[in-house]
N, C-alpha and C positions, 0 to 999 in steps of 0.2 A: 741568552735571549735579551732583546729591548726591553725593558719596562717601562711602563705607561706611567704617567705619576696616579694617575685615579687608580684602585683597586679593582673597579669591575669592567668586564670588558660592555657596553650596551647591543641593542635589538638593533637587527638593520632597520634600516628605513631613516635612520637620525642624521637629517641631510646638518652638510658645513661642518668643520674644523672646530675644534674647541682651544684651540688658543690664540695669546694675540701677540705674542712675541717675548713677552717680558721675563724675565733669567729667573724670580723666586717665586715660590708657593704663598699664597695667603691661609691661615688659619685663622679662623670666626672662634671666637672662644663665644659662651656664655652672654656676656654684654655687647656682644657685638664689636669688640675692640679685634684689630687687626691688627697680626704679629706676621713678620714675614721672614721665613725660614730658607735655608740651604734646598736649592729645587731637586728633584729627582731626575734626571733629563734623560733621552734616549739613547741609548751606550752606540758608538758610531761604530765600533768592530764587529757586531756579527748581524747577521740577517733573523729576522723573523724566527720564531720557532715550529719545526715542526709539529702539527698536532694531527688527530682524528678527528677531531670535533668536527659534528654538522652543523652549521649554521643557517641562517635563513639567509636568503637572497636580497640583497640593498636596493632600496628605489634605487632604479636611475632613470626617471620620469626627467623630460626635459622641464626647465623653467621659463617661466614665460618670459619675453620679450620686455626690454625696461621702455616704458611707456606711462605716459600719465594717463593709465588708466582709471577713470571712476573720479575725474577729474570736473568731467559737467553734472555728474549726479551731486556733490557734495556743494556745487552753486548754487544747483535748482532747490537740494536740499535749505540752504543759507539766504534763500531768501523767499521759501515759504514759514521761515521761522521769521523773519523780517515783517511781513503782512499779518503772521500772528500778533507782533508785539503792536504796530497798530492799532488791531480792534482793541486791547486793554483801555479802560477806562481812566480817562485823565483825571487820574488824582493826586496826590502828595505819596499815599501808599504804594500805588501801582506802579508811578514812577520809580520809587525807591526800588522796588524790587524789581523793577528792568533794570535800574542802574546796575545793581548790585550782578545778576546773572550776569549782563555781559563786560561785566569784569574779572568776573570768577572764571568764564570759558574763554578757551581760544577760537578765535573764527576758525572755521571748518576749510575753508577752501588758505589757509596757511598750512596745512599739511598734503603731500605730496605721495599718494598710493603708488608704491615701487612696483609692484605687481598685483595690483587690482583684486586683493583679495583681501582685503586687512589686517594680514600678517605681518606687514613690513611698509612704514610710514616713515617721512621722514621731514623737518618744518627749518630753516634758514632763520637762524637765529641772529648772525650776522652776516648779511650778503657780500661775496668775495670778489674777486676781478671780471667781468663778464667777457672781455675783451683777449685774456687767452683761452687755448683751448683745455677742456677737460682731460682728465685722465682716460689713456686706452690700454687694452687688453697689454700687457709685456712691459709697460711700465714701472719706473721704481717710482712709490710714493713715499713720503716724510708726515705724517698727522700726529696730532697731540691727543690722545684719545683717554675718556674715563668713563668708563664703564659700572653703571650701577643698577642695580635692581628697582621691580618695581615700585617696593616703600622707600625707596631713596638711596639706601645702604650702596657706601660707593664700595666696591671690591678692589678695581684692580684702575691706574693711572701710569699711562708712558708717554711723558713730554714727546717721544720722540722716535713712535714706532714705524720702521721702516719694513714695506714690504713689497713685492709684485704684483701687478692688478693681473686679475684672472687665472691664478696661481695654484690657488686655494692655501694661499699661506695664513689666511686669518679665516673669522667665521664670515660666513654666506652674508650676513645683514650687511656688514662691513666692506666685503668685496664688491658686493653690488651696489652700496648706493656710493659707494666712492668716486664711482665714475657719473654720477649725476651731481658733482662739486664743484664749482669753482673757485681757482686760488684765492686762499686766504678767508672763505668762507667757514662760517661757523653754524654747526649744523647738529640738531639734534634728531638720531634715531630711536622709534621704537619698533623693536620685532619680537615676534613671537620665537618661542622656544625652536620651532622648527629652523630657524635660520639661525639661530645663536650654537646654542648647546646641546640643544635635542634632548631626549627623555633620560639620559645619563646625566646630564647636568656636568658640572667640570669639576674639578680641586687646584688648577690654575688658570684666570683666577676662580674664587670658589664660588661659584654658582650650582643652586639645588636644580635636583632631576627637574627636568620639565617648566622653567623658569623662563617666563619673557625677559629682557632686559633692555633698557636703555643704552644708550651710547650717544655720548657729548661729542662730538668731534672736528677739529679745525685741520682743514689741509695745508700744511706748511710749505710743499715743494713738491713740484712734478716732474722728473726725467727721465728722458729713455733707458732703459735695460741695458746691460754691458755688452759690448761684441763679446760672444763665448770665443771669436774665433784669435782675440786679442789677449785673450785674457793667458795669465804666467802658470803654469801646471799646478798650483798652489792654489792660485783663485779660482780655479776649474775644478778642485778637489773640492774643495770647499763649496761652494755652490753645488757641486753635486751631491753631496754629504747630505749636504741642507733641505733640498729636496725628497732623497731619499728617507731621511729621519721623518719627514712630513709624511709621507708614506706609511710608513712604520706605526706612525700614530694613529695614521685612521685605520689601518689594517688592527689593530689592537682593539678597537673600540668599531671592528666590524663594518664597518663604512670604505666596504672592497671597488665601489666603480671610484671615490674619491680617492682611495691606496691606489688605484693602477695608473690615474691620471698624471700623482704626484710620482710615480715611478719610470714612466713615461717621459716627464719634464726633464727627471736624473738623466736619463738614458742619453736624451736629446745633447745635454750639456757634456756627456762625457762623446758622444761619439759623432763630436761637431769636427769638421777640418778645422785647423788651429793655423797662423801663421808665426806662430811662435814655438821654438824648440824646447822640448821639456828634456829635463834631466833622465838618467833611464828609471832611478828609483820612484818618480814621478808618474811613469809608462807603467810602473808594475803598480801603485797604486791605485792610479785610473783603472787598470784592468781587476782589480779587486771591487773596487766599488761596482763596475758595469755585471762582475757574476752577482755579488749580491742583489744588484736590482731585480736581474733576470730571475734569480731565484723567487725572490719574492711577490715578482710579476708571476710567474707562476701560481706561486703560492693563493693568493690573489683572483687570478683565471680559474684555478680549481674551485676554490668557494664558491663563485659564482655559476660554476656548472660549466666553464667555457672550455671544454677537451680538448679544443685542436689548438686553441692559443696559450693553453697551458703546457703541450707539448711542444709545439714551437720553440718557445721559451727556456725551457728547461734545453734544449737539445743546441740553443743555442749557447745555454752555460756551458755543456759538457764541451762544445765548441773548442772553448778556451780554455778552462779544465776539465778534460775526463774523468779522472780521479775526484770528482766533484760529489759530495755525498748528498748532500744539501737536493743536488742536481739529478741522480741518480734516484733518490728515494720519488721524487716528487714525476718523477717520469715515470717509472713503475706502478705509481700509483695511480695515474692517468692512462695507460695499460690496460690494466687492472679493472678500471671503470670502463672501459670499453669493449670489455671482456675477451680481451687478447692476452691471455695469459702465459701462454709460453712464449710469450715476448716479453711479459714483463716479469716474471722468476727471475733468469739470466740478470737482468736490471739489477733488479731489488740484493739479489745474491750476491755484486759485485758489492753491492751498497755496505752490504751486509760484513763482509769480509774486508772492507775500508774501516769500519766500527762495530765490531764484533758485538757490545756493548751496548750499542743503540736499541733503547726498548721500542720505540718507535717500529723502528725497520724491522726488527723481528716477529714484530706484532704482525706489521702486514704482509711479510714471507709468508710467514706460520697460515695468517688467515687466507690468503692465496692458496699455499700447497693443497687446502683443503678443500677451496673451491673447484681446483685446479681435477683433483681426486673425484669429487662431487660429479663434476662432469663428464669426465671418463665412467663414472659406473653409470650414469645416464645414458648416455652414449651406446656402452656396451647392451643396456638392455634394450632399447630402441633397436639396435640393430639385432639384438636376438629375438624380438617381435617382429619385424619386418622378414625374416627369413621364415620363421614360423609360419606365414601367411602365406607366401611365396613356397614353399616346398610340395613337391608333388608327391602324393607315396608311392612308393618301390612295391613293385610288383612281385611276386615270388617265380622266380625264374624257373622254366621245366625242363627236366636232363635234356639233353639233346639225343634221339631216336640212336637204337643201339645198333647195329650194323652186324653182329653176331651171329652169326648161322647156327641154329640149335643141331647138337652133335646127332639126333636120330632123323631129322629130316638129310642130315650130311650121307649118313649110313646109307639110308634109303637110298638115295639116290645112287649113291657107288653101286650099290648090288644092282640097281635097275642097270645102268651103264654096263657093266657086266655081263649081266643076262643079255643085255641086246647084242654087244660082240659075240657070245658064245651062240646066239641062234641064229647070228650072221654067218660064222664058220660055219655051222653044221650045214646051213643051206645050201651055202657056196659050193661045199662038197660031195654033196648028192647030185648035185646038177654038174 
């Protein structure tokens, strides 16, 4: 299985990425001194692990539109504070203590409401180039970024983090106000937890559960994204790896519509036309990477509740390998949830005899068989109620009338036949 470098996985709903690119772990000792250790990163050979766990369902609430929203409120606001200071009485004192306030605060209308809620501001510390264009979605960016808490505590610093705009390679504050930058501008962010870290907080860098954070950042370089379709079997590997492991990340820390997205991106890069020849051992790795995706896209859709694109998926792994356990289990178990069960036994049984061993898969044969029993004795009794209702009762049938001549009415009548020949002779005779 991947492991996350944080120990706990967190609650959906904790929108944005929790890291920013950089290779080591910070630990915070006692005095606040930062020591920076060998990182724990996400192992690129196997996919996700299977589990049973229920989880809850991830926002995937859209975000609002980047707009200077709440932009004329914070003028109107800044200059009924202006008419305040005004009626102050002209003195020596009163003076001082205006000097002194509007030195202490920053003007209100120097910061920039990303989405108009006050969760994510952001103020031009040094203004940059106006005259190129900003950053857009598929872009590669170059910024120098240092990230610190709200008492100041810097955490985490990379001269020279490079990422994709609209990727979700770094956190939500960062990807979006990135594209409100201009070259070479120097720009300080604050956002709330919600766009940072979310209610888990990180351990690379270390940031606590539920922590706003700052963010220093200068855009050093803007360029387009690489043609996938130029790129050598090697750089395509890799870029899709990259993807995928982002994946893996938010799938671990439960943030399933940001895993599908990032799984999705993989997918795009491996199953782009290329006009470059790859080696074959190249083909077989691409085609390893593309089942892991699927798997975990999967994996991913099921969490969310999403049945038919969770089957999809899976039936697209088995596609490429049948013998796919990963792929096997994760389709029976969507089955299963559909309550098509003698479809998904067969499944699961195949799965099962691929890894005898696997307690996973045995679990849910086993809990299957049982439902599978459950409903057949339901069944049976419904239909022996239904007939109950339905039957007519059977009548007791009467012999059928006997046709038997009783032997002394038989008698009788012989002697009577008799007697009448014999008093026909004697008649006939006399006459």
């Amino acid at each position: 299985m991947e492991e996350l470098v944080s120990g706990n996985q967190g609650a959906a709903g904790d929108a944005g990425p929790q890291t920013l690119g950089n290779k080591q772990n910070v630990i915070v000792t006692p005095g606040k001194k930062l020591i920076n250790t060998k990182a724990s990163l996400l192992d690129s050979g196997e996919d996700v692990e299977m589990t049973n766990g229920d989880t809850d369902e991830d926002d995937s609430g859209d975000l609002p539109s980047l707009e200077r929203v709440g932009f004329a409120k914070e003028l109107e606001r800044a200059a009924e504070e202006s008419l305040e200071a005004r009626a102050l009485e002209v003195n020596g004192e009163d003076a001082s203590k205006e000097e002194n306030l509007d030195s202490s605060q920053d003007p209100d209308d120097e910061w920039l409401q990303v989405l108009g809620n006050g969760l994510l501001k952001k103020k031009v510390l040094v203004t940059g180039k106006h005259e190129e264009q900003r950053p857009q979605k598929g872009q590669t960016v170059t910024v120098h970024l240092k990230v610190m808490l709200e008492d100041g505590t810097e955490v985490e610093e990379d001269p020279s983090l490079c990422f994709t705009v609209g990727d979700g390679d770094v956190i939500q504050a960062l990807d979006l106000c990135i594209q409100l930058m201009d070259q070479d501008e120097l720009a300080l962010i604050i956002s709330d937890a919600k766009y940072a870290y979310g209610s888990l907080g990180s351990s690379q860098p270390v940031v606590p559960p539920g922590s706003a954070v700052h963010l220093e950042v200068q855009l050093l370089s803007v360029s387009d994204g690489p043609d996938i379709e130029l790129l050598s079997g090697k750089e395509r590997l890799l870029l899709a790896n990259k993807k995928r492991e982002r994946g893996n990340f938010y799938f671990l820390r439960n943030e399933y519509v940001f895993a599908i997205s990032s799984y999705d991106i993989a997918l795009n890069v491996v199953n782009a036309t290329s006009k470059v020849d790859f080696a074959d051992a190249e083909e077989e790795e691409l085609m390893e990477v593309k089942v892991k995706c699927l798997n975990n896209l999967a994996a991913a859709q099921l969490k969310l509740e999403h049945f038919e694109a969770a089957l999809k998926s899976s039936d697209a792994a088995l596609k490429h390998q049948p013998n796919n356990v990963k792929a096997l289990f994760r389709k029976g178990k969507v089955l299963a949830l559909q309550g098509e069960y003698a479809e998904a036994i067969p499944v699961l049984r195949k799965a099962s005899k691929l890894e005898p061993l696997n307690k996973a898969i045995q679990a849910e044969l086993t809990q299957l068989l049982r439902k599978q029993s459950e409903q057949r004795s339901m069944e049976q009794a419904m239909c022996r109620k239904m007939l109950g209702n339905m039957a007519v009762p059977t009548r007791s049938s009467t012999s059928p009338p006997s046709w038997k001549i009783p032997w002394k009415w038989l008698f009788g009548a012989t002697v009577a036949a008799i007697g009448g020949v014999a008093v026909s002779v004697i008649v006939a005779a006399r006459t």
